[in-house]
C-alpha angles and dihedrals in degrees: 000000000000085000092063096042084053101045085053088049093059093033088060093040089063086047103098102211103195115229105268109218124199094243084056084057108051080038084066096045088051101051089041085061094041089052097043093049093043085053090046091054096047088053093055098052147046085272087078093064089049096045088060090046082061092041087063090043092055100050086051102060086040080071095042084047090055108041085039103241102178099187094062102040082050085056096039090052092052098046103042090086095050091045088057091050085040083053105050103043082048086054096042099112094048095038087055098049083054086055101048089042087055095049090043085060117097099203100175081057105054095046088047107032084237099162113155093147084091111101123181086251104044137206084306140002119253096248087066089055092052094047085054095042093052094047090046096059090035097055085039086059097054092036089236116157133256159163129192119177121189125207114220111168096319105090115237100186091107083064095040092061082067109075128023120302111249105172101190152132114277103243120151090235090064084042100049087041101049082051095051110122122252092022116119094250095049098097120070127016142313114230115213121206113178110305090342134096092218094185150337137221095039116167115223139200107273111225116247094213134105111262123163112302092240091068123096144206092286096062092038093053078046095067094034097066084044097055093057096028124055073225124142105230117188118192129191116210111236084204104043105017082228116160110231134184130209119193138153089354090302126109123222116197139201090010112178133220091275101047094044095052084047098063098047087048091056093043086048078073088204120183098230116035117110084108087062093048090060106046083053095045094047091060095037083058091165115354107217109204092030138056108208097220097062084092106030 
């Protein structure tokens, strides 16, 4: 026994353990959550087919490398520079929606808690939650149509030059009427600044990634304002009449009155508020259809 004691002890004595210093360490928890948010991102977008189709080229010139097949590893080695550029013009959109997330991220916030975007008014007043609240169940109830995007700090002006300036009030008469079927507003999308409807008919970048096959253009186009925008966007089914919510490049569906007032009260970012999350949290009790924390 002592033998083999012996025989661990002078195994580990000719291991030479480098000295690990605190800034290696921080270095190794860096490049663990780059690498687990890289592959999150490749997993939720066309980037993971086309991992697994290297992943098949790869395995494939492991073999040519072993049984030494010249010809292929030549063509391999002088290919490799234009597949990367191939690659990355291929992933552009994608690449682009990473780098505007990332730009959209406060980090010294969120590892601080340094908010001082919060004003005792708000993004927008209470009245104009209840206005879009209202339009949204109204227009749920006669399975009309809609899309209602809300701006937060991403500008959407690009997209509002799109449509016809309104320049109004939010109330859930001019929502419900701009929706209407068969009036001129009613395709395309309604753009919210503050308490305002800037313009209607707007036309939005349509997501490229897979989604259920039973839902359209307008909740593609949903999620894909939410994928570039830190934007709230709501859709009503004109099938279903089902309420819908894209944020952050995730859907929400069959989301009910109290949720939905709950997320345009948390996106009003107002200063003083914890009273009123109560209040809602106390009658959603527990939401079926829907988890809360999809859109946090």
């Amino acid at each position: 026994m002592q033998r083999i004691v012996n025989t661990i002890q002078n195994y580990l004595n000719h291991i030479n353990m480098p000295n690990l210093r605190w800034t290696d360490i921080v270095e190794m928890l860096i490049l663990a959550y780059l690498i687990y948010h890289i592959l999150l991102w490749i997993k939720n977008t066309r980037a993971w087919s086309l991992l697994k189709g290297l992943l098949v080229v790869v395995v494939f010139v492991i073999l040519a490398a072993l049984f030494n097949m010249s010809t292929i590893l030549w063509i391999v080695q002088n290919v490799t520079g234009l597949a990367v550029t191939a690659i990355v013009i291929l992933l552009q959109p994608e690449l682009r929606s990473a780098m505007e997330e990332l730009g959209q991220t406060n980090i010294l916030s969120s590892l601080f808690n340094l908010d001082n975007s919060k004003t005792p008014e708000g993004l927008f007043s209470d009245k104009t939650i209840s206005e879009i609240v209202r339009a949204s169940l109204q227009m749920a109830r006669k399975k009309t149509g809609a899309l209602i995007v809300i701006e937060q700090t991403s500008p959407l002006q690009e997209y509002a030059r799109t449509g016809i300036d309104v320049d109004a009030l939010v109330t859930s008469q001019l929502l419900i009427n701009i929706f209407e079927k068969n009036t001129p507003l009613h395709d395309g999308a309604v753009i919210i600044k503050n308490n305002r409807i800037i313009s209607a008919t707007c036309y939005l970048p349509l997501s490229e990634n897979r989604m259920d096959k039973d839902l359209g253009t307008r909740h593609r186009a949903a999620v894909g304002i939410s994928e570039v925008t830190d934007s709230l966007t709501i859709i009503v089914s004109e099938e279903t009449g089902e309420i819908s919510l894209a944020y952050r490049g995730s859907l929400t569906r069959n989301v009910n009155e109290e949720l939905l007032r709950e997320r345009l009260v948390t996106l009003q970012n107002k200063e003083i508020q914890e009273a009123r999350y109560a209040r809602i949290l106390s009658r959603m009790g527990k939401n079926k259809g829907s988890d809360p924390k999809d859109l946090s």
